[in-house]
N, C-alpha and C positions, 0 to 999 in steps of 0.2 A: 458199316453193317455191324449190328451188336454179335456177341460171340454167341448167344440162343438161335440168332437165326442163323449165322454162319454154321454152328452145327448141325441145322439141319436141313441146310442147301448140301452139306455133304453129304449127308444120311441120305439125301435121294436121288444119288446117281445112281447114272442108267446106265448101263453099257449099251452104247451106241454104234455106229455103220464100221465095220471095219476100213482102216486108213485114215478117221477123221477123229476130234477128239471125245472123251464118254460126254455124257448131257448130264447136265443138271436140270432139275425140275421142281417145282415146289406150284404149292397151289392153295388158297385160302379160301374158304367159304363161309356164309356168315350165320347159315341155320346149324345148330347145336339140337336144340331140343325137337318139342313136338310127335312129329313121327319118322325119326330118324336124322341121322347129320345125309349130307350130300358132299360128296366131294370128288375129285376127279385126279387123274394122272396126264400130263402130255408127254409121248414118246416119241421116238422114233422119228424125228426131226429129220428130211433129209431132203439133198436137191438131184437131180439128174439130168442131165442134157439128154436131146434125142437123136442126134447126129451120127448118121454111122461115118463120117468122115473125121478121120484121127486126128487131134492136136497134139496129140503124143503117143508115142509108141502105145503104150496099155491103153491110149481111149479113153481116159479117167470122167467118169458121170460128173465128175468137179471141176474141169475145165471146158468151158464153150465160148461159141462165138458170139458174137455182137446180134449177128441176126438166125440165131438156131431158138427151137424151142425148146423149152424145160418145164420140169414139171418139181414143185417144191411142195412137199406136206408134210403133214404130221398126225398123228394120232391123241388122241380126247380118248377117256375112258374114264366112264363112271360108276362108284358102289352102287351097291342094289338094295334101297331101303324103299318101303313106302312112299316117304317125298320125292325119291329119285324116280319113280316109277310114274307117279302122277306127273310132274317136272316134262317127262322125257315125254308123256302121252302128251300133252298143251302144246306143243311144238315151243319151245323154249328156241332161244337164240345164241349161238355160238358164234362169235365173232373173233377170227382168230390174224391178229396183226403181225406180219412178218418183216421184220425190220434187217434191213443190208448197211453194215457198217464200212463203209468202204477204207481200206488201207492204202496211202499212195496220194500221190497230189491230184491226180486226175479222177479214181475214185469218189463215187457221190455216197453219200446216205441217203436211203430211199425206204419209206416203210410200204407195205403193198396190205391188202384186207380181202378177207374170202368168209362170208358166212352162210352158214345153214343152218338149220331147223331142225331142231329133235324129232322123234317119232317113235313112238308106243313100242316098246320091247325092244328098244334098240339100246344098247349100255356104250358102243364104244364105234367112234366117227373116225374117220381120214378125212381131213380136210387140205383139199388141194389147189393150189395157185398156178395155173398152165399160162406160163407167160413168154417172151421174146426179152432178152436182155434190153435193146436198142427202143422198146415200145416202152418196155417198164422204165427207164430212163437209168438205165443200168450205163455208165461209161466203162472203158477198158480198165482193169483196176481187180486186184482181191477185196473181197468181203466176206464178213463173217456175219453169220444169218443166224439171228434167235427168232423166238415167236412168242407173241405173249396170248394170252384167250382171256375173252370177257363174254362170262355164262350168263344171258336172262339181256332183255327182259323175253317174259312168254309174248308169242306174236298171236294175242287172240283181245277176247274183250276182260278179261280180266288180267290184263298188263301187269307186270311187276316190275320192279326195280331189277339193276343188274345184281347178281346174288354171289360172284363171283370170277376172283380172276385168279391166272396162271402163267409161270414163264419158264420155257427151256431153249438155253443155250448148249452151242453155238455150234454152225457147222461151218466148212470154209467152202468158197466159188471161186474161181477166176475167168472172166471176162476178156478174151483177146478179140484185138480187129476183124471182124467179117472181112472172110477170103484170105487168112493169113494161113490155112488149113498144110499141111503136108502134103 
């Protein structure tokens, strides 16, 4: 990574969920001129089990089982120019890949995808992955979960190209046996 862009993967961290660590985020866009740039933030990166059965005393949203549900998102937000506004009316497309690096020999790498659709006066999305560790092919094992976004194309008849992508890391999960519960 050259030292321009590593300066400014660090210019834009985020402070992130407490107990896990801050996010990095960066994001390029390829319209400059015209009637305005567009460009976007993702934030707030984060996963949660839904379990009210304890895997550890405090119940940590970062540990779950094999077969519990979780809900993994993040937040999109967009400046407010002209193009952005037009953009956001066309129902543009938001495709947001959330990749699990697993730690550990039995740990897999798994990327998972969730998209939506812009809509007129809307600047800023949650987008969420509600999934089953055991279904998503999540083995027992830690991972650490970035997400990357790929803005456009519009989903109408005047399609465009993808016009933009983004990445923020990383949060941590741990995956234990179904029924290993307390």
């Amino acid at each position: 990574m050259s030292l321009e862009i590593e300066a400014m993967a660090l210019a834009a961290e985020v402070k992130g969920v407490e107990g896990q660590p801050d996010e990095l985020t960066l994001s390029e866009t390829y319209s400059r001129s015209i009637v305005g740039p567009v460009s976007f933030k993702l934030s707030n990166l984060d996963v949660r089990g839904r379990s009210f059965k304890p895997a550890a005393p405090a119940n940590s949203q970062y540990i779950i089982a094999a077969d519990e549900v979780y809900d993994l998102k993040v937040d999109i937000e967009f400046n407010r120019t002209p193009l952005t506004e037009l953009l956001m009316c066309l129902g543009t497309q938001i495709t947001i890949y959330f990749s699990f690096e697993g730690v550990g020999r039995r740990a897999v790498e798994i990327d998972l995808s969730e998209m939506i659709l812009t809509r007129k006066d809307v600047y800023k999305y949650t987008v969420v992955h509600t999934g089953v560790p055991a279904r998503d092919g999540l083995t027992s094992g830690l991972y650490a979960i970035a997400a990357t976004a790929e803005v456009g194309p519009v989903r109408n008849a005047c399609s465009t190209k993808v016009f933009g992508h983004g990445y923020i890391k990383e949060i941590l999960l741990q995956v234990y046996p179904a029924g290993a519960e307390i």
